[in-house]
N, C-alpha and C positions, 0 to 999 in steps of 0.2 A: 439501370441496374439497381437491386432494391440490395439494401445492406440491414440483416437484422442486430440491432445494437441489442447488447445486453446491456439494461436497468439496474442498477443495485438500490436495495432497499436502502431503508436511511437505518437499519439494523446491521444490516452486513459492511455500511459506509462507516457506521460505528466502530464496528469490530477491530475495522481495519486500522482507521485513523487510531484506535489505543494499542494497537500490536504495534504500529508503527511510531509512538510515543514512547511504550514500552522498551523497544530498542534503544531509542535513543537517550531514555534515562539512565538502563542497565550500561549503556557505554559511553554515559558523561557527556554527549553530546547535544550539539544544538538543529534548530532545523534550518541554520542558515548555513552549517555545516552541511548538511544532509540535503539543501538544494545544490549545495555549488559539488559534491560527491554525486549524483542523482543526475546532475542535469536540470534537474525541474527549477523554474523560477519559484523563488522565494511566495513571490504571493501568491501565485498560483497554489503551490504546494499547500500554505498555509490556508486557502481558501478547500482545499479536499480534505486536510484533516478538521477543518470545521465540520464538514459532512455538508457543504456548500455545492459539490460538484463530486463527480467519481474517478477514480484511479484506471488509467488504462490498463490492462498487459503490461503493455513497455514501462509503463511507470511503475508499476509493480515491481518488475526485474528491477530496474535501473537499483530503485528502493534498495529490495533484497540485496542484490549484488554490492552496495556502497555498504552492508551491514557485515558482508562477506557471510552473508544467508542463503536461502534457497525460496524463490517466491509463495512458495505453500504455507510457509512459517505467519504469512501475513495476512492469509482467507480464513474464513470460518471451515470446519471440517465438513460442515454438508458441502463443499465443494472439491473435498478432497477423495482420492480416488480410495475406495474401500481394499484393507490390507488383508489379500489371504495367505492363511496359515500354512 
């Protein structure tokens, strides 16, 4: 069975890894805080905000969730769903 992965640019890997710095300067934290809250191993974690490797889904949530955010807060808006009035 073929599984099509979605690729993120090293623009959108950008974005993300500094929304998700962003967080954790606006609330004084660290990212060794933010892997043991997250689930995500340390290196790993530090290895996706280099723009090294990509964020899954779940890692996204986990992310959002330890920020007590909502995952959207952490994508670029071309992937967010357009708001009608």
């Amino acid at each position: 069975m073929k599984t099509d992965l979605m690729i993120l640019t090293a623009e959108t890997r950008q974005f993300i890894a500094a929304r998700i710095e962003e967080l954790l300067t606006a609330a004084e934290r660290t990212k060794t805080w933010l892997a043991k809250h997250s689930g995500i191993p340390i290196t790993t974690l530090e290895r996706k905000l280099a723009g090294d490797a990509d964020f899954t889904l779940p890692e996204l949530a986990r992310v959002a969730r330890a920020h007590d955010s909502e995952p959207h807060a952490l994508i670029p808006p071309t992937f967010q769903p357009a708001v009608e009035p």
